[in-house]
KOLFIMAR-167313 format. One record per residue (C-alpha): residue number from 1; residue in three letters; x, y, z. Coordinates in steps of 0.2 Angstrom, whole numbers, plus 5000, padded with zeros to 4 digits. Example, Ala and Ser with C-alpha at 12.3 -4.5 7.8 and 13.67 -1.06 7.14 Angstrom:
<recs>
  resi  resn    xx    yy    zz
     1   ala  5062  4978  5039
     2   ser  5068  4995  5036
</recs>
This chain:
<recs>
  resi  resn    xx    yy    zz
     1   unk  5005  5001  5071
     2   unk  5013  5010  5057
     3   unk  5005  5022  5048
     4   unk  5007  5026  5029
     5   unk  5020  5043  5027
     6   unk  5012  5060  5024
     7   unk  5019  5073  5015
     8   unk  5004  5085  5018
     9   unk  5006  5103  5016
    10   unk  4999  5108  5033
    11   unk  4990  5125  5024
    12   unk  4994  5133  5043
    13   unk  4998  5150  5041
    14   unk  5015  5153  5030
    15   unk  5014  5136  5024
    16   unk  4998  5139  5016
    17   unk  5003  5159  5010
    18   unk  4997  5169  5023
    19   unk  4999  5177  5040
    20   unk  5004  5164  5051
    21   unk  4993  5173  5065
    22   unk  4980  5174  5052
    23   unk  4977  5156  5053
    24   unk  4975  5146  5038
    25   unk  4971  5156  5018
    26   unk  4954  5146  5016
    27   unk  4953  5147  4996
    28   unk  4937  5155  4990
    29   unk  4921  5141  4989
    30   unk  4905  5142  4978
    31   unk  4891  5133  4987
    32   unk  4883  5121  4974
    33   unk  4867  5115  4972
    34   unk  4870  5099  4974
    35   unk  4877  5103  4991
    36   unk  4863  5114  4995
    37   unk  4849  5103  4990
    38   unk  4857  5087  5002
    39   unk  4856  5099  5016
    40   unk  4838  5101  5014
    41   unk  4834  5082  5011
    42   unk  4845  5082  5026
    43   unk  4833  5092  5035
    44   unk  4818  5087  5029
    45   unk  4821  5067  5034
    46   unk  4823  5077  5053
    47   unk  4809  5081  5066
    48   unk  4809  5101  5068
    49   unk  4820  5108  5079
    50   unk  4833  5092  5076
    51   unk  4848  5099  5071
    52   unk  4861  5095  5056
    53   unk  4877  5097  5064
    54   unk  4892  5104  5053
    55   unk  4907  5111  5058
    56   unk  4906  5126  5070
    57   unk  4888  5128  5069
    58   unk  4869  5119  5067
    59   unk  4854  5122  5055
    60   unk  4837  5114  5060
    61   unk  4819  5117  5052
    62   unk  4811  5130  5063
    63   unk  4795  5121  5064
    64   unk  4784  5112  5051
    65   unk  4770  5124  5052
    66   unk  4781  5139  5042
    67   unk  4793  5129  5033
    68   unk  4806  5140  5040
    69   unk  4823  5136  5045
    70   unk  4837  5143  5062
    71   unk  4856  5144  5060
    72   unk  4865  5139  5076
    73   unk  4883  5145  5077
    74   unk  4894  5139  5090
    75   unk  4902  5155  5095
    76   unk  4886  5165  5090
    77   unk  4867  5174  5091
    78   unk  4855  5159  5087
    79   unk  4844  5163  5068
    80   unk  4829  5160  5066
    81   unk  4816  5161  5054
    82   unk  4827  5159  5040
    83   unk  4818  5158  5020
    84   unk  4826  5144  5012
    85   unk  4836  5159  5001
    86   unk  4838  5165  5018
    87   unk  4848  5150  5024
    88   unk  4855  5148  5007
    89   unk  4862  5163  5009
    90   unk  4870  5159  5027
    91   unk  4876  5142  5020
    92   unk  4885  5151  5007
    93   unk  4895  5161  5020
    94   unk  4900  5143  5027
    95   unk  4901  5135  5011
    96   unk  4918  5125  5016
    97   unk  4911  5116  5029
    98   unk  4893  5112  5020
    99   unk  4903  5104  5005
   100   unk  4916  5095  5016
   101   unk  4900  5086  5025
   102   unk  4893  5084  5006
   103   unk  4910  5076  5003
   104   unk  4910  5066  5012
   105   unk  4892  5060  5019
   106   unk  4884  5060  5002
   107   unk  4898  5059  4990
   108   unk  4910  5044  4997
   109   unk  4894  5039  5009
   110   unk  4894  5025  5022
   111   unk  4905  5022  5035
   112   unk  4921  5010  5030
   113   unk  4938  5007  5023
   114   unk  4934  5018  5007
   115   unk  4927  5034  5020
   116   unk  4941  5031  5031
   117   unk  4954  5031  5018
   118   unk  4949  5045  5009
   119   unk  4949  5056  5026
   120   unk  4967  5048  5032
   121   unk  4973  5057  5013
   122   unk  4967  5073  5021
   123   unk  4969  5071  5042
   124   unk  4949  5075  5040
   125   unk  4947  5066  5058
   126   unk  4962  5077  5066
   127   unk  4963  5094  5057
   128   unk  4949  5109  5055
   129   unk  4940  5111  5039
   130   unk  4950  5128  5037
   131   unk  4964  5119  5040
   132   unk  4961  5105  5027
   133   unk  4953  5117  5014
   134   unk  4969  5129  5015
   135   unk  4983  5114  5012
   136   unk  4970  5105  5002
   137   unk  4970  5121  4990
   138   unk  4992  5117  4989
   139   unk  4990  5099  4988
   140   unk  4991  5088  5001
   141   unk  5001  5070  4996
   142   unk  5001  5054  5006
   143   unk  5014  5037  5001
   144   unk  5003  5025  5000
   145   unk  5016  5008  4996
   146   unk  5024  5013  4981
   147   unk  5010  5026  4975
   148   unk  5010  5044  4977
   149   unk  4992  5051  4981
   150   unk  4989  5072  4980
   151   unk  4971  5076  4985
   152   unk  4965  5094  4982
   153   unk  4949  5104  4982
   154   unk  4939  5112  4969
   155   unk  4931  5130  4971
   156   unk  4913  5120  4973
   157   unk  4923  5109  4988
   158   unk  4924  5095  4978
   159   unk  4938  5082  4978
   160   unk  4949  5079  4965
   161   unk  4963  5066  4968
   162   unk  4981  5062  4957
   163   unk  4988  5044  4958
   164   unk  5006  5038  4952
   165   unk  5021  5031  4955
   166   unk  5030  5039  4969
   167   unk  5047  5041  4957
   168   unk  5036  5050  4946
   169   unk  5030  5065  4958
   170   unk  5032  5082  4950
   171   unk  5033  5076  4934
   172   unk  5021  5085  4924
   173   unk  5005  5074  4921
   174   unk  5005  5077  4900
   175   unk  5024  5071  4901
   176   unk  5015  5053  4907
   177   unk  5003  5040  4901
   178   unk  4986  5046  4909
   179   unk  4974  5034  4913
   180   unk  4955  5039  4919
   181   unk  4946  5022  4921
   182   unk  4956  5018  4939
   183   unk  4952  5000  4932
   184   unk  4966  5003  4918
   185   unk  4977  5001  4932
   186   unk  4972  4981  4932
   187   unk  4985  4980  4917
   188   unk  5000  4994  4923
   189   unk  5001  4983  4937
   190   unk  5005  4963  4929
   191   unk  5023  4968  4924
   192   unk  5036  4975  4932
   193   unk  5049  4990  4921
   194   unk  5057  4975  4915
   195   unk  5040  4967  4907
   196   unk  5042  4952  4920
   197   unk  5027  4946  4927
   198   unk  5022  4952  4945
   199   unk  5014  4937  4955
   200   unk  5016  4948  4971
   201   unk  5004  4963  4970
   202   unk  5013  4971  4985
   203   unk  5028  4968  4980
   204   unk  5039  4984  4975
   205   unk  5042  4982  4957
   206   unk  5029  4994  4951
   207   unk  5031  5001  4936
   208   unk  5029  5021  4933
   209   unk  5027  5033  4918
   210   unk  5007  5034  4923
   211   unk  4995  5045  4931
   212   unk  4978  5048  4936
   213   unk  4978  5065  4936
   214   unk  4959  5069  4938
   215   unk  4948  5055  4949
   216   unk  4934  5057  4960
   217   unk  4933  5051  4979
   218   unk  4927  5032  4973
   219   unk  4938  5031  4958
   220   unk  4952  5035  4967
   221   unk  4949  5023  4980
   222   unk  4946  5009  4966
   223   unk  4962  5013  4958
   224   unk  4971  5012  4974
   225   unk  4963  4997  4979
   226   unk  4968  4989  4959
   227   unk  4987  4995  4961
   228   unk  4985  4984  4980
   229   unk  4970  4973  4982
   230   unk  4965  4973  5000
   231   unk  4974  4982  5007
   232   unk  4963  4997  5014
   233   unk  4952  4984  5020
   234   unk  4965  4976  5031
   235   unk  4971  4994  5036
   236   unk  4954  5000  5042
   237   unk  4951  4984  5052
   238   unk  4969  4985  5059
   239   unk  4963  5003  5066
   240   unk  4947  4997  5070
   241   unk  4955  4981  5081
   242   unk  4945  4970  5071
   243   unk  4960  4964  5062
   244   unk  4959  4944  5059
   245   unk  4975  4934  5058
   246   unk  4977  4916  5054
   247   unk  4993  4909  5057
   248   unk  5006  4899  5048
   249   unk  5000  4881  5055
   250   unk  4981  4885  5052
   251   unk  4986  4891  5036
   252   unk  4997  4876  5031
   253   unk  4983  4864  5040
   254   unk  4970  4869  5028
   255   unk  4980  4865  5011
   256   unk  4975  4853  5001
   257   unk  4980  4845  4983
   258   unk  4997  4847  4979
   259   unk  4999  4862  4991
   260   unk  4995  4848  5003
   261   unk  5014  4842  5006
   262   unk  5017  4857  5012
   263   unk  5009  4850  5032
   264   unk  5021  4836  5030
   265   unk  5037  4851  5034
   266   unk  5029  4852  5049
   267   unk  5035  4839  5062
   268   unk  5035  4847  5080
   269   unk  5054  4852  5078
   270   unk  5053  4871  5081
   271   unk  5048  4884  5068
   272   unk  5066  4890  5062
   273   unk  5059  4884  5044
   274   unk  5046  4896  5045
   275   unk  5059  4908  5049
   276   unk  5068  4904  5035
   277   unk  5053  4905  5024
   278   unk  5047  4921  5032
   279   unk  5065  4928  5030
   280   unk  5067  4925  5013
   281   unk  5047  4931  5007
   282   unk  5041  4945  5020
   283   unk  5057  4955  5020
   284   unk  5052  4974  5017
   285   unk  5064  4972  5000
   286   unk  5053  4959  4996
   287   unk  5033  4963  4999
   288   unk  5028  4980  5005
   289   unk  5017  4973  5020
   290   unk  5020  4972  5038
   291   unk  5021  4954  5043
   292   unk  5008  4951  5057
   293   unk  5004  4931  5056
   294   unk  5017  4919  5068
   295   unk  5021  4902  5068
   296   unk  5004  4900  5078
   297   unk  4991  4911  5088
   298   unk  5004  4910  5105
   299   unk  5021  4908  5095
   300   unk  5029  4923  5085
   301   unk  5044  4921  5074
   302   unk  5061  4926  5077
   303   unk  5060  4937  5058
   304   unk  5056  4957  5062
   305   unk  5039  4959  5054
   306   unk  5046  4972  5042
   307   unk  5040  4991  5040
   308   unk  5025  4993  5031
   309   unk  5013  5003  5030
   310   unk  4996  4990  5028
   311   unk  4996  4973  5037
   312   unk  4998  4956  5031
   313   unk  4984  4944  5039
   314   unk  4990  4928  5034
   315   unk  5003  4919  5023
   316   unk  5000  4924  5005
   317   unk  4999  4912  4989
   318   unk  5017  4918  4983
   319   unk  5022  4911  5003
   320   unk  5012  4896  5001
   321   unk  5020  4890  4984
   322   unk  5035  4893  4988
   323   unk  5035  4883  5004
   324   unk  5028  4870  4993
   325   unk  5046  4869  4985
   326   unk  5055  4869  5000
   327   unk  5046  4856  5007
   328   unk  5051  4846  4994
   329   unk  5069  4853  4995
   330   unk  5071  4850  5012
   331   unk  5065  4832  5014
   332   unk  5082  4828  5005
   333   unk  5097  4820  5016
   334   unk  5111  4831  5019
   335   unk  5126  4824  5009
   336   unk  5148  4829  5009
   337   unk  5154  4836  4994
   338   unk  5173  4839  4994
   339   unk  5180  4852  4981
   340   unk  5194  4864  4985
   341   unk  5193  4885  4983
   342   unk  5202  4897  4988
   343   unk  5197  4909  5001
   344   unk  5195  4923  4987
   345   unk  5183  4911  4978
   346   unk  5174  4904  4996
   347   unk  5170  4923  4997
   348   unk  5167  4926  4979
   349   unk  5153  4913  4980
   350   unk  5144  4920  4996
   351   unk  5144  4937  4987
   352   unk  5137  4929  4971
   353   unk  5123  4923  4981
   354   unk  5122  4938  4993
   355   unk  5120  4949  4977
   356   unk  5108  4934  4969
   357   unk  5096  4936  4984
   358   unk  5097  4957  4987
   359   unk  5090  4958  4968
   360   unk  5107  4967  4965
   361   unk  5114  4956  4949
   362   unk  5109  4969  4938
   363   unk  5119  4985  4948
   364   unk  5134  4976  4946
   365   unk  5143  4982  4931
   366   unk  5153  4973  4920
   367   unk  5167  4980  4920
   368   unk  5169  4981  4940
   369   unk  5177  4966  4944
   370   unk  5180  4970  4960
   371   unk  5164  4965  4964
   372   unk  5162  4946  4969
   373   unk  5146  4944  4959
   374   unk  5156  4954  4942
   375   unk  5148  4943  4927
   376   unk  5166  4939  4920
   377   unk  5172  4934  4937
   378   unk  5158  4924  4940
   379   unk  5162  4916  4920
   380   unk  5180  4914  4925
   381   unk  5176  4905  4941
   382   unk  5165  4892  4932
   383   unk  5177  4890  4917
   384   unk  5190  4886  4931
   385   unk  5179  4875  4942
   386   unk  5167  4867  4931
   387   unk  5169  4850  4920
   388   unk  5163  4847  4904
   389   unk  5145  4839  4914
   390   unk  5143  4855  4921
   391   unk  5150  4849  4942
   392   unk  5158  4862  4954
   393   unk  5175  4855  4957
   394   unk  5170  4840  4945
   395   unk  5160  4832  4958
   396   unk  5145  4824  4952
   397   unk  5128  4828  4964
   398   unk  5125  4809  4963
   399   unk  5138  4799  4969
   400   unk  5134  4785  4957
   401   unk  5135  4797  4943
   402   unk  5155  4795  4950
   403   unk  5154  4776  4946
   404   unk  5144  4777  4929
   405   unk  5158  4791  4922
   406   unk  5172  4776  4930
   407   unk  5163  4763  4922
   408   unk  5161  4774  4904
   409   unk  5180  4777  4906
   410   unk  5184  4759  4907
   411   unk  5176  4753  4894
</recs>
């Protein structure tokens, strides 16, 4: 299973500015309040003498009698009788790991895709706090499809995340359009950078020139989950093994309306048209998921799955209509068409279509015309092959369209 790149600044040693036998430069926390004051709702929902576990060490109400607390450190002398300014004052000594279990467990709260995303940005289930907190402190950056996420840490521990486009990292955040509202990014994704209209979420044709510079834990994940619907969800229950995936003939058996021609493709002949269909739609060039769905729950297909980084669990609507005009397509019977070309233009067509499909019309420019695809080569073949109606080679699609031009010619 793939996993989304990371650029992480590790915040070891060197890498974070320090001595690299030091260990990680943890940056200087404040413990707030708000952090301060969990830890003691914390406690007080806890029977004396249970412990709240952080990090390297424990802290448990004494007993309920005095209303005092113990600190339990892993690697040292047990204390106990502790004031509440007492244990305020040993909390601030560890404040980095009381606020990355306030992050966490009372900031982003309950177990799921959004707390699992949001500790993958920072390998919180692999690296130490000081660890974290030192590369958090650089900035740590994950790829997440086309968007670049940099989360870092306050000096009360908080987290504060950046989201943009991944061509636009390092460019200064006032040098783009900043959003705050991570639902503002419901409009920045309809249009790709040529204002055409983006029916594939996943697709990549995002657009950049924007940021959100500033977001908290939840609004980070919102804006993430705008720029690509559902696609933490289906990430997290891909790590969990809880992914469900319905295949292409459950998926086609279900269609109904005029989506319902699509079942009539299907005939017990193979599955090389899925192929084709998978091909042309689930290509990495074309959709940033990874293809997981087959032709059936004991049948894969013969097209790679593709690359990315989150999973696609079924075919999509963007796969489904298209189908819909293929099915049509290919009911048609196969008919001989007999026009002459050269073999410069035999492979002058192939490349126009090559170039067609890659998406590469526009990287072609006009004044290369060594390139098959060249707009003015492309004009002078159809000035040289086309009749007045419009037919390659002046052969009509319709073979009675042949008989009708005979029959206007002889009258």
């Amino acid at each position: 299973m793939p996993e989304p790149t990371s650029d992480a600044t590790t915040g070891e040693g060197a890498a974070a500015g320090g001595d690299p036998e030091a260990g990680p430069e943890v940056p200087d926390i404040d413990l707030p309040s708000d952090a301060f004051d969990a830890v003691l709702d914390a406690l007080a929902d806890r029977d004396a003498g249970d412990p709240l576990r952080f990090e390297g060490f424990g802290v448990a109400r004494d007993d309920d009698a005095t209303g005092e607390y113990r600190l339990d450190p892993a690697d040292g002398d047990r204390r106990t009788g502790l004031s509440e300014r007492e244990l305020h004052e040993a909390l601030s000594e560890r404040a980095a790991e009381v606020t990355d279990w306030y992050a966490f467990e009372r900031v982003v709260g309950e177990f799921g895709p959004r707390r699992a995303f949001l500790r993958w940005l920072e390998d919180a289930d692999g690296a130490t706090v000081a660890t974290r907190y030192a590369a958090l402190a650089e900035g740590i950056e994950r790829a997440w499809g086309e968007l670049k996420i940099t989360a870092t840490v306050t000096d009360r521990g908080e987290r504060r995340y950046d989201v943009r486009h991944a061509d636009d990292a390092g460019v200064p955040a006032d040098e783009l359009d900043r959003y705050d509202d991570p639902l503002d990014a419901r409009e920045l994704v309809k249009l790709d950078e040529k204002g055409r209209y983006r029916p594939l979420k996943t697709a990549p044709t995002l657009a950049g020139g924007w940021v959100f510079p500033d977001l908290g834990p939840r609004d980070a994940y919102e804006a993430v989950e705008t720029v690509y619907p559902a696609t933490v969800a289906n990430w997290h229950r891909e790590r969990e093994g809880e992914l469900d995936v319905t295949h292409w003939r459950e998926t086609m058996e279900r269609q109904s309306g005029i989506y319902g021609v699509v079942k009539t493709w299907d005939r017990g002949e193979g599955h090389e048209h899925v192929d084709w269909v998978a091909e042309a739609c689930c290509d990495d060039s074309q959709c940033l998921k990874r293809r997981e769905w087959g032709y059936d729950d004991e049948t894969d297909l013969d097209v790679d799955g593709g690359d990315g980084a989150f999973p696609c669990r079924e075919p999509c609507s963007v796969v489904v209509s298209a189908a819909r005009k293929w099915t049509r397509l290919e009911s048609e019977q196969p008919r001989t068409y007999e026009f002459e070309l050269t073999p410069s233009e035999k492979e002058q067509v192939e490349e126009i279509i090559d170039a067609v499909a890659d998406g590469r019309i526009d990287e072609i420019r006009e004044a290369d015309t060594k390139e098959g695809a060249n707009r003015y080569r492309t004009r002078f073949l159809r000035a040289k092959l086309f009749d007045d109606e419009g037919n390659l080679g002046g052969v009509p699609t319709e073979p009675d369209e042949a008989d009708e031009a005979d029959e206007a010619d002889e009258e």
